[in-house]
C-alpha positions in Angstrom: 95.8 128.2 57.9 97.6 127.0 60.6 99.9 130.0 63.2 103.0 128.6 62.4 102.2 129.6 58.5 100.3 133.1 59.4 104.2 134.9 60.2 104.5 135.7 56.7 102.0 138.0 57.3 104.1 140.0 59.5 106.9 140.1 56.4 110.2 141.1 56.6 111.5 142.6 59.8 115.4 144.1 59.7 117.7 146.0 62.1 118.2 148.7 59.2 114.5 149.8 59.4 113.1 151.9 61.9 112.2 151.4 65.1 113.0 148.4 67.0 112.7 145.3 66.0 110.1 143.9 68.5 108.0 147.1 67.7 108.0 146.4 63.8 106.3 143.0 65.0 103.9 145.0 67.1 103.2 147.8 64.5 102.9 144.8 61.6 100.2 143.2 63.8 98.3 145.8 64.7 98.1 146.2 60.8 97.0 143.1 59.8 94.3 143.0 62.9 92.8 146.4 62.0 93.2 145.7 58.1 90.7 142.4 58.7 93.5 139.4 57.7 93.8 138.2 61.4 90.4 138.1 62.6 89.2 137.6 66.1 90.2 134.0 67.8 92.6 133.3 65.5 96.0 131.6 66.6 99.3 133.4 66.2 102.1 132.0 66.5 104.1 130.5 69.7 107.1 132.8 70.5 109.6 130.3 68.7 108.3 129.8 65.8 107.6 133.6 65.0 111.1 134.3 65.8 112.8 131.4 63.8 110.6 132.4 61.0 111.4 136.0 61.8 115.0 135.8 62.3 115.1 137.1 65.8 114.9 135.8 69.3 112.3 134.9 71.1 112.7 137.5 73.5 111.7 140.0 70.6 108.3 138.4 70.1 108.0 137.5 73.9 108.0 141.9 74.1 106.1 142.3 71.0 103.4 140.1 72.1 103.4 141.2 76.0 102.5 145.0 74.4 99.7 143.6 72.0 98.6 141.5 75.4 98.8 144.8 77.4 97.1 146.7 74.9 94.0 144.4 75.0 94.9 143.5 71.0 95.6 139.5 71.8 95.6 137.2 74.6 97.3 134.2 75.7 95.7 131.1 77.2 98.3 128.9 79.3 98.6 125.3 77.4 96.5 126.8 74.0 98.5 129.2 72.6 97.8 133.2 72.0 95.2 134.8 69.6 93.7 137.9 68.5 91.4 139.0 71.0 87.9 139.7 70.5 87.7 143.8 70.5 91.2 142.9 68.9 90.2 145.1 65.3 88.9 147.6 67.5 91.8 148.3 70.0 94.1 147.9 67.1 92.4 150.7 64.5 91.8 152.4 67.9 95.6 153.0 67.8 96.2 153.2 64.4 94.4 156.2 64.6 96.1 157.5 67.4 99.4 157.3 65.4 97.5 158.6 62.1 96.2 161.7 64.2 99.6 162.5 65.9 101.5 162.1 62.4 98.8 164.6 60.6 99.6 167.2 63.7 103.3 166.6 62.9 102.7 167.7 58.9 100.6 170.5 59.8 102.6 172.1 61.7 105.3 171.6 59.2 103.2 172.9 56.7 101.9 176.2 58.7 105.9 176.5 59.8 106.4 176.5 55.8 104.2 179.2 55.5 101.3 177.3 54.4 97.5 178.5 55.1 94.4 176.5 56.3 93.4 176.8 52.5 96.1 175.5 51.2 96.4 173.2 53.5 93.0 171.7 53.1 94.0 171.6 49.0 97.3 169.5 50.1 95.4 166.6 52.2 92.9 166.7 49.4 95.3 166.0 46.9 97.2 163.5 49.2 94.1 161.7 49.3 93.1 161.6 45.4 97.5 160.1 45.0 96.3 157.1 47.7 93.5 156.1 45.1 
């Protein structure tokens, strides 16, 4: 597949959802990367394309793609283009587990604030997890 058809795995990115536009892009990478559909050396698209595809200016993927870059996700290679970087899937589950950890601290504490205890907590992630099958 060539990078100029691979944005419609980002999907749709809007200005009503949350967070910034430029991060959805990042966070919608980092997914696919992690998730195994952009493997390692494979092309992405140039900063034009993405965004007419996208609906956003360049200056949106430009960011989004300078914090996957910094990040260690993708590279770019002056005159070729920019792809998913080697350790790519790692560095991108790497954080996704980050943000997974941070968002389970979040609940629990909500849930011990509601009066919840380490019992029934453990009963609520079990049956969280049984709902995601």
């Amino acid at each position: 597949m060539s990078p100029e058809r691979k944005s419609w795995l980002i999907g749709p990115i809007s200005a009503a959802a949350e967070g910034t536009l430029y991060q959805q892009i990042v966070d919608c990478l980092k997914r696919e990367i992690s998730e195994g559909r952009l493997k390692a050396g494979v092309a992405l698209p140039s900063f034009r394309v993405l965004a007419e595809d996208l609906l956003v200016s360049v200056i949106t993927v430009k960011r989004a793609y300078e914090e996957l870059e910094r990040e260690g996700i993708i590279y770019r290679r002056q005159g070729l283009g920019t792809f998913v970087a080697d350790l790519g899937h790692h560095r991108s589950r790497e954080t996704k587990l980050e943000a997974a950890k941070d968002l389970l601290r979040e609940g629990f504490r909500e849930a011990t604030e509601a009066g919840l205890k380490p019992a029934e907590l453990a009963e609520l992630a079990h049956q969280i997890l049984k709902e995601k099958k």
